[in-house]
C-alpha positions in Angstrom: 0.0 0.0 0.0 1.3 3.5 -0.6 2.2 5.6 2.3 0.5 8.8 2.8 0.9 12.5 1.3 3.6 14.3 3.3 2.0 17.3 4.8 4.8 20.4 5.3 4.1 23.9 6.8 6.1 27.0 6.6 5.7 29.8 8.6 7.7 33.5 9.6 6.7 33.7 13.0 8.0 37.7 13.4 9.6 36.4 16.8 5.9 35.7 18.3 5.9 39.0 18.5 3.5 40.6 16.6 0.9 42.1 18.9 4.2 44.4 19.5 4.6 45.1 15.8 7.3 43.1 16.5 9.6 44.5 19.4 9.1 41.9 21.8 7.9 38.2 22.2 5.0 37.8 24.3 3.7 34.4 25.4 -0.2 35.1 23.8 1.1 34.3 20.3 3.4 31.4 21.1 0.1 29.7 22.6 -1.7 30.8 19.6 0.3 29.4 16.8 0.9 26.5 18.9 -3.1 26.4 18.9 -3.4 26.5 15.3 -1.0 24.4 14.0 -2.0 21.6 16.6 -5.6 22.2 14.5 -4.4 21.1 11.4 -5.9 17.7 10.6 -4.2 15.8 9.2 -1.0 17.0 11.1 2.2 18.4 9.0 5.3 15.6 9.5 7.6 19.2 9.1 7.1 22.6 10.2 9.5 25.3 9.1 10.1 28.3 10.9 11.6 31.9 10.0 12.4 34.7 12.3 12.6 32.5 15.3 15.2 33.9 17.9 17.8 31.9 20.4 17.4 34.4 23.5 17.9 38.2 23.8 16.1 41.3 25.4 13.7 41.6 22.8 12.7 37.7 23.6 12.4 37.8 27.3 11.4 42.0 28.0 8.1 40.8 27.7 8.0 37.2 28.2 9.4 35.9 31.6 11.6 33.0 31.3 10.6 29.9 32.9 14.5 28.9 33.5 17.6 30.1 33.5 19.3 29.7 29.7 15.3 28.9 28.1 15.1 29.9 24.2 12.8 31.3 22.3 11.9 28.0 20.6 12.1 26.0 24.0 9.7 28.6 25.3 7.3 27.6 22.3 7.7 23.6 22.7 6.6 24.4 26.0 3.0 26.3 24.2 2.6 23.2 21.7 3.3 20.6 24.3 0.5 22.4 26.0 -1.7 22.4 23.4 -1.5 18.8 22.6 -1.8 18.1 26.7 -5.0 19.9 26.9 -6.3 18.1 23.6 -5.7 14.7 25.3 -2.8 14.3 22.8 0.6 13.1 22.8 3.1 15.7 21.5 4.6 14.5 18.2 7.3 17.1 17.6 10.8 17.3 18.1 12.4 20.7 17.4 15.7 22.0 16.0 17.2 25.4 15.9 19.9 26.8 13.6 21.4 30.4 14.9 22.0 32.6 12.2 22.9 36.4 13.3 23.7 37.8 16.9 23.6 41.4 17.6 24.8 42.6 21.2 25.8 45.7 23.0 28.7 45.0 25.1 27.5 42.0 27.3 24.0 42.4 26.5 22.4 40.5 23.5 19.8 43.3 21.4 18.7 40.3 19.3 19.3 37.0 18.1 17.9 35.7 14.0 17.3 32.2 13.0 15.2 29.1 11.9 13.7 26.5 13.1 12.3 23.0 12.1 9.5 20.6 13.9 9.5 17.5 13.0 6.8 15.0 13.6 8.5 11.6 15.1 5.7 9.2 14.0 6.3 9.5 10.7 10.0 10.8 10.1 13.2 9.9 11.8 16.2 12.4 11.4 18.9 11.2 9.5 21.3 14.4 9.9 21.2 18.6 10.0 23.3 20.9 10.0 22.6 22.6 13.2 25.7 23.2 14.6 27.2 24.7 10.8 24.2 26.3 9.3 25.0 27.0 5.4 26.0 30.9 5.0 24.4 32.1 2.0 24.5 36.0 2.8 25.9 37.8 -0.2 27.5 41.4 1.0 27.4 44.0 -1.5 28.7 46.4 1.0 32.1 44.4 2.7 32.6 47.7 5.5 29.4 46.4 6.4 29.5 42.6 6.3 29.2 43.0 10.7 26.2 44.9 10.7 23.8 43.3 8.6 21.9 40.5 8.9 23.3 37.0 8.3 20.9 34.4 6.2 21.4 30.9 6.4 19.9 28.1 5.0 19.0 25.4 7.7 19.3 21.7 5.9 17.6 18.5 7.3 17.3 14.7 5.4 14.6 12.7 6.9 13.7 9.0 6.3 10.1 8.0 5.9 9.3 5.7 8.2 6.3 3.9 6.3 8.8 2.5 3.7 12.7 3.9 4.7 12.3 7.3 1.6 14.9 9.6 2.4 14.2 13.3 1.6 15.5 16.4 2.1 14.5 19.9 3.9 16.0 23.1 3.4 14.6 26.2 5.0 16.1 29.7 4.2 15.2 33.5 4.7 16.9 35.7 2.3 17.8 39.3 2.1 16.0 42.3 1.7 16.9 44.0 -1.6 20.1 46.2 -1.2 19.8 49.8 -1.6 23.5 50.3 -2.2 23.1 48.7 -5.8 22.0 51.3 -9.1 19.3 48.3 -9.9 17.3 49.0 -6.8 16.9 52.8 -7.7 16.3 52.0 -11.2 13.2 49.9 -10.7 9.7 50.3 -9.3 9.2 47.2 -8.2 11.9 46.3 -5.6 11.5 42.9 -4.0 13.4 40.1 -5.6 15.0 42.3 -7.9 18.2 43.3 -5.4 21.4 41.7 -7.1 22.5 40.6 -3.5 18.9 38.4 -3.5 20.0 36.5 -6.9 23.5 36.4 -5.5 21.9 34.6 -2.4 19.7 32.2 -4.5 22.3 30.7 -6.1 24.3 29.5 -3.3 20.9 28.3 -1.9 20.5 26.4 -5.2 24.3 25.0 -5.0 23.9 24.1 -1.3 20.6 22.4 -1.9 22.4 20.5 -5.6 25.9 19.4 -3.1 23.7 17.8 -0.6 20.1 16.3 -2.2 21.5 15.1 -5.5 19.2 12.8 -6.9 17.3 12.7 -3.9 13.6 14.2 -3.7 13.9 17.9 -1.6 11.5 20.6 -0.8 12.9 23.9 -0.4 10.8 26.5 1.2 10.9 29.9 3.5 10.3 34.1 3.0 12.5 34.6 -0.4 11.4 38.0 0.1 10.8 37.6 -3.8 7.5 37.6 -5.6 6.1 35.8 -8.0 7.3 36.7 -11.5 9.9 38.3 -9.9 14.1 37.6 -10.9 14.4 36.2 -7.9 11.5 33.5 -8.1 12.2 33.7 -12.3 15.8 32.2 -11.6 14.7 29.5 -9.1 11.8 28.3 -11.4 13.4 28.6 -14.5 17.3 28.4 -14.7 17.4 26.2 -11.4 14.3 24.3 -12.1 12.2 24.3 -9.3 9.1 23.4 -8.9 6.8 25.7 -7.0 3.9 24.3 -5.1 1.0 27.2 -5.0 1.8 26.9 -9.0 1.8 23.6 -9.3 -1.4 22.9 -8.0 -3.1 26.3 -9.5 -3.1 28.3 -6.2 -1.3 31.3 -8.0 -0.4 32.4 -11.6 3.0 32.9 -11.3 3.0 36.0 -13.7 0.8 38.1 -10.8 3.6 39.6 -8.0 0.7 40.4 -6.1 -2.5 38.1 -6.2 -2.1 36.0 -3.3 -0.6 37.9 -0.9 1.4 36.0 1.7 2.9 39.0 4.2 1.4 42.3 4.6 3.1 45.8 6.3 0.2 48.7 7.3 -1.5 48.8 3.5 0.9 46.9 1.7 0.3 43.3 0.6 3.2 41.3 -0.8 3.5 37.9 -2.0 7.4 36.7 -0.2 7.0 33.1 1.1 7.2 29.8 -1.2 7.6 26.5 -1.0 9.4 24.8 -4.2 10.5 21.3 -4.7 12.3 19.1 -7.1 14.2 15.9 -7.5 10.4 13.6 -7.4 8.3 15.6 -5.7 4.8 15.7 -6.7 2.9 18.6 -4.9 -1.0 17.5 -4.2 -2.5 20.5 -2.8 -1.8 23.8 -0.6 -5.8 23.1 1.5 -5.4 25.6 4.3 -3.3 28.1 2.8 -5.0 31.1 2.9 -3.9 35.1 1.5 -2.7 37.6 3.9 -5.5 39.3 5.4 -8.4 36.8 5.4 -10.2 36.5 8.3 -11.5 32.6 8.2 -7.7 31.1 8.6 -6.8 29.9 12.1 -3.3 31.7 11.9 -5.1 35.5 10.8 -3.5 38.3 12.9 -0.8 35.9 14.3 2.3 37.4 12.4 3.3 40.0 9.6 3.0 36.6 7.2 0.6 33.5 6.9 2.4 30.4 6.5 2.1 27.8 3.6 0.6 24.4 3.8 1.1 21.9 1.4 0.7 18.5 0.6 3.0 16.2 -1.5 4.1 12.7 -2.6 7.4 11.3 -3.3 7.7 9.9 -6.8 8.8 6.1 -7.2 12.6 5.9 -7.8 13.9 5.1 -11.0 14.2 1.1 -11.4 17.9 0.6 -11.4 18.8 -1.1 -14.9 20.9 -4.3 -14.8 23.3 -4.4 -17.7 
């Protein structure tokens, strides 16, 4: 019998704190998202996360630490174990952080950047990661600033199926904004996806994801900060031929930037997070993926984004020829 449709959720989380327009984590929106992604029936086997922090003032000004040394995302296992307790559930998950960018004022740490990824035990077992080396893929236009901005990483997981031993791969990124310091950003209207340092960055996405998935299936997802038909999202569809899942299954038209919107700032409405795939993966449908902005999702008002929920098979491996 074949084994189910992998379910996989991708989310930027704006620290849990967006009823602060993001200055501090509080603990309302960890239980929230917790809530609603315990909802989701049937339950993703991954979750990735964006925008997650390891501990700083802006994680703990507003949210008291249970003990001494507790992240960010320890602080949230703690909501979703919750959750599944009250629900009469056992909590599936097991969670994995990969640091990206520290910021600090002498001894005291501003802010921490990173990503995180759930996975669901039952029907995945870890097979490795790259948590203690997350891939660099920050491209700096500017070296005299290369300390000050923000580093992007790419977090990379392969997982083995446990209904029939498929291995797969994960990759979970969060790339630059545009840079201003480039002629090209002045020169255009339309600015997101088009900064040189964002192509720069998606090609050592797309060389870290070819070194380590060869011919393995992968699904690549995150906030490109890249719309659709953008050069960003033109390059990874086209010259690095990935598959991209709203497409796939006719959620978007990849020629609209701004039809489904997936992230929203005051009025503006912006379509920056995708899931893509490749190497056999066959995307089944995105139900419970809803735009920015409406009110009948479970995650509405949660964060600055929605996340992306998906559904996919993995394709039957070529039969090996004997000669």
């Amino acid at each position: 019998m074949e084994p189910s449709p992998l379910r996989i959720v991708t989310y930027n989380v704006r620290y849990f704190g967006h009823m602060l327009r993001g200055l501090a984590s509080t603990v309302g929106p960890k239980r929230r998202v917790a809530a609603a992604l315990a909802t989701l029936d049937p339950l993703p086997d991954v979750v990735c996360l964006q925008e997650v922090e390891t501990m700083s003032l802006r994680s703990n000004i507003a949210h008291r630490k249970v003990r001494p040394g507790e992240t960010q995302l320890e602080a949230f296992m703690t909501r979703v174990e919750e959750t599944f307790a009250l629900q009469g559930r056992e909590m599936p998950y097991e969670a994995f952080y990969f640091r990206a960018h520290h910021y600090k004022v002498g001894e005291v740490s501003l802010y921490t950047t990173g990503l995180a990824m759930l996975v669901n035990t039952r029907t995945l077992q870890v097979d490795r990661h790259n948590v203690e080396a997350p891939e660099h893929i920050t491209h700096h236009h500017v070296q005299g600033l290369k300390e000050r901005k923000q580093s992007r990483i790419c977090a990379h997981m392969r997982v083995i199926r446990r209904a029939d031993q498929r291995a797969f791969h994960i990759f979970n990124t969060h790339l630059s904004l545009p840079t201003p310091f480039a002629r090209e950003f002045w020169a255009t209207r339309d600015k997101m996806g088009c900064g040189v340092n964002q192509l720069h960055e998606a090609k050592k996405l797309t060389g870290f994801i070819a070194l380590h998935a060869k011919e393995e299936p992968f699904v690549v997802c995150g906030d490109f900060n890249s719309p659709p038909s953008s050069p960003v999202y033109r390059y990874l569809t086209g010259d690095a031929h990935l598959t991209c899942a709203q497409a796939a299954v006719g959620q978007i038209n990849p020629a609209l930037a701004r039809a489904f919107p997936t992230a929203g700032f005051m009025h503006m409405r912006m379509h920056l997070d995708h899931l893509f795939s490749g190497g056999g993966v066959s995307w089944l449908d995105t139900d419970e993926t809803r735009p920015f902005g409406d009110l009948t999702s479970r995650f509405h008002g949660l964060s600055d984004h929605v996340p992306l929920i998906a559904r996919f098979r993995l394709e039957a491996p070529a039969p090996v020829l004997v000669t």
